[in-house]
N, C-alpha and C positions, 0 to 999 in steps of 0.2 A: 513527575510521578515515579516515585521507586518501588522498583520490586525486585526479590531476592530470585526471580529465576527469569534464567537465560533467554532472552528473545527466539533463538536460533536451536533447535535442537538434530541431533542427527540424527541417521540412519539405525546407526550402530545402536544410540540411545534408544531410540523408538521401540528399536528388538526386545529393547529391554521391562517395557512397560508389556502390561498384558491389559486389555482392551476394559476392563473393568476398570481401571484405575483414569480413563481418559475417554474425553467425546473428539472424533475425530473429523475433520470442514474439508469433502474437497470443492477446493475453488478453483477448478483449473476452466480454462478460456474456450472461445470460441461461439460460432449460431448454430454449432449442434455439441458443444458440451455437456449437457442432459442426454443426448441417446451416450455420450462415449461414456458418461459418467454410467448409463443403467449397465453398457455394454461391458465393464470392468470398471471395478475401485478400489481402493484396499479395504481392508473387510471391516466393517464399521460406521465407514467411512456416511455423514450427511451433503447434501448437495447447495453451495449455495451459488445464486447468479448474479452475477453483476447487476443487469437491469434491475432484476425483479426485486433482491434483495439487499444490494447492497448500495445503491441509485435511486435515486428519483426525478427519470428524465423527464426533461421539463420540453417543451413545443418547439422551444426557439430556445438553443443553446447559447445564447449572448445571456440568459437571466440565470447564472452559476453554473455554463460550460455544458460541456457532454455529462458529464458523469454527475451532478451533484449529492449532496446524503441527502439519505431519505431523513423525513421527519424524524425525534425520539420516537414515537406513538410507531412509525412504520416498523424501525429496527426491531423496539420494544417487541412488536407482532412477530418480526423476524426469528429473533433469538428464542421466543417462547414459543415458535410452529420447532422451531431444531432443537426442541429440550433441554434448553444449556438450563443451566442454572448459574449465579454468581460463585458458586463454589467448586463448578467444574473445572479440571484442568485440561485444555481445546489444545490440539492441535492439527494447524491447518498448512497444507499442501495445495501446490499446480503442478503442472508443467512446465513452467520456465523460471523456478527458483525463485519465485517469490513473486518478481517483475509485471505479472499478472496481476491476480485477483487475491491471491493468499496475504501478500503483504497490507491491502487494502483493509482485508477484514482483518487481520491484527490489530492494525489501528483504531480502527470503528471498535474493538475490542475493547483497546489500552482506552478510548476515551471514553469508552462506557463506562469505567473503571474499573474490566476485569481486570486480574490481575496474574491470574495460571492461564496464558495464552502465548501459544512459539508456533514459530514457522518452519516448517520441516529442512534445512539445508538439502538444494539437490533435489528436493520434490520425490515427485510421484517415482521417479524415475530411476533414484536413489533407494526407495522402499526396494523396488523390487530386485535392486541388484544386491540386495540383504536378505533377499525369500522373506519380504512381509506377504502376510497371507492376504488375497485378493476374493472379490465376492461380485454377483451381477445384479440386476436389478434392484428395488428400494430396501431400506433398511428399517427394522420398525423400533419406533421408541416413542416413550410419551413425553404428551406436551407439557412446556412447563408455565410458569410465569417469570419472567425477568422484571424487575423493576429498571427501567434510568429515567434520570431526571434531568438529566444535563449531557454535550461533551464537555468531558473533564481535560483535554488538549487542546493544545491553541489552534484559533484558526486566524487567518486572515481573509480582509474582503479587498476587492480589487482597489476602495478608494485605498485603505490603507499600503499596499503597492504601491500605489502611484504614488505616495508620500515616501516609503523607503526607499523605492529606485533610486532619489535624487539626494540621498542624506548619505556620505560615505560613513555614516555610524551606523547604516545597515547593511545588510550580506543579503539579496535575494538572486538565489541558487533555480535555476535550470537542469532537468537533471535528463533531456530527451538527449537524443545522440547528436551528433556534433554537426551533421547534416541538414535536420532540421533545425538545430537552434542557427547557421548560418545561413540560413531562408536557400538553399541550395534543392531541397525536397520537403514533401508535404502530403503524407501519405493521408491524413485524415482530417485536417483542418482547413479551411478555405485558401489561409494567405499564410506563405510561409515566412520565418522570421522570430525574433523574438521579443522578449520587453525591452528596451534598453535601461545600458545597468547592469542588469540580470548576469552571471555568470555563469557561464555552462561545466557542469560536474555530470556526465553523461552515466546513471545508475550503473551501464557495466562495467564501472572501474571498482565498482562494490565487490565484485567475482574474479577469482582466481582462473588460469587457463582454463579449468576441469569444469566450469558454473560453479563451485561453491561461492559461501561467503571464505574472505579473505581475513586471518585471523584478525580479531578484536584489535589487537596492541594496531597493527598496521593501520586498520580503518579509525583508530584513533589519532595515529601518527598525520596521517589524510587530513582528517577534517579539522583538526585543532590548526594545522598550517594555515589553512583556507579562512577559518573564521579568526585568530588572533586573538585581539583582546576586546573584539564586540562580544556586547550582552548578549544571551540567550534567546533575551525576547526580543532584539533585532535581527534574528536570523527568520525568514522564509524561504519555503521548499515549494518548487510548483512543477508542474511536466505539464502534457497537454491536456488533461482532466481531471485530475486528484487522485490519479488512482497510480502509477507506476512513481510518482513523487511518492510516496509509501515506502518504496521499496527502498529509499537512501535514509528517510526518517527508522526505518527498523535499523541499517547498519549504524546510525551515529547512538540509537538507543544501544545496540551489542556496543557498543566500544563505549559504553559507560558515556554519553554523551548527552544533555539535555536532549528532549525530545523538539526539534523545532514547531514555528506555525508553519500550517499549512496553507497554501492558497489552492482550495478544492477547484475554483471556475479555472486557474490557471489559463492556459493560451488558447483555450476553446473560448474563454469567458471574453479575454481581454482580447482576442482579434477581431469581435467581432462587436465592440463597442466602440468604436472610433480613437480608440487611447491611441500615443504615441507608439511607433513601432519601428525597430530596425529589422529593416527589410534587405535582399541579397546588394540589390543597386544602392542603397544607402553606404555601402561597404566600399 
């Protein structure tokens, strides 16, 4: 899917918009992200949450992981309670540069098939080192209707995983930190470890010392090494819920890069189905 504007936008840029011309998402983290979100935001700014909006937790994370998407019909509600429309042009912010929640709904965005949707470079935290103007409590605007009918991005399911792992004519990419994919720690999932196969590309290599993104050319330079001369559609992107794998799918999109599939259940999904697994003692 192409589009003529930037995945990534700045600070500096952001100055430059005045608040009529854009609907602004903050998606930043956490289980009191709504009081920190009424307590300060930038001024505009709508609220969305992980669970509530942009997930659909399911009982038992083995049937599509911690985080799975919600329905069309759920987003559809989603996108039309936050007044977007298909012609607005959204830009969405966290606190940890994307790596959160921002990079998530990008995508849920790009597969909607909006297509004026960026991710603030540097976030929240980056507005304000530019005196973007900040506001407290909710913001009013009306509701809209969004149509989708489809995601328009690839996904992948776990059978299809376990077919790639074992075909070196695919690339499936790991993109948690280096800890957890050597089963060493396991801050959130039961068993630590990873798919095997799977190669680990740990998201912060996407960021410069300072948390930016690191220019285009570079993250181009990166990931065309890594993948070669495999197809497009044998690359998958997975972390441990579908949701910080976003964050590496937005850099190969900035650096002019097909957008890969996604595997949303990733290592929530697959540790907890009896798949094969490399585990620390396997090593």
């Amino acid at each position: 899917m192409s589009t003529t504007l930037s995945p990534i936008i700045s600070a500096e840029e952001l100055s430059q918009l005045t608040l009529s011309e854009i609907i602004l998402i903050d998606a930043r983290a956490g289980s009191n992200a709504f009081e920190v979100y009424l307590k300060e935001h930038l001024k505009g700014a709508r609220f969305v949450d992980l669970n509530l909006d942009l997930a659909s937790i399911p009982e038992n994370p083995a049937n599509g992981g911690r985080h799975p998407l919600p329905t069309i019909e759920q987003f559809t509600e989603t996108l039309s309670k936050l007044g977007i429309s298909p012609s607005d042009h959204i830009i969405v912010y966290d606190d940890k540069n994307g790596s959160n929640f921002a990079a998530r709904f990008w995508w849920m965005m790009r597969a909607a098939g909006h297509e004026k949707i960026q991710v603030l470079n540097g976030g929240y935290q980056a507005a304000l080192q530019n005196d973007f103007p900040t506001n407290s409590g909710t913001e009013t605007y009306q509701k809209t209707t969004y149509p989708i009918k489809e995601w328009k991005l690839p996904l992948a399911s776990i059978e299809e995983v376990e077919k790639a792992r074992k075909n070196d004519q695919n690339l499936v990419i790991d993109v948690r930190d280096k800890n957890r994919f050597d089963g060493l720690t396991e801050p959130l999932d039961l068993i630590a470890g990873h798919i095997p196969g799977a190669v680990n590309i740990p998201l912060t290599e996407n960021l410069d010392e300072s948390g930016f993104f690191k220019s285009s050319q570079e993250l181009a330079q990166k990931y065309k090494s890594v993948i070669g001369d495999k197809k497009d559609e044998n690359i998958i992107v997975h972390c441990g819920s579908g949701v910080t794998a976003c964050h590496t799918l937005l850099a190969m999109d900035y650096a002019g890069l097909p957008i890969p599939k996604l595997y949303v259940g990733s290592w929530s999904e697959w540790s907890r189905n009896e798949r094969e697994m490399a585990l620390k003692e396997n090593k």
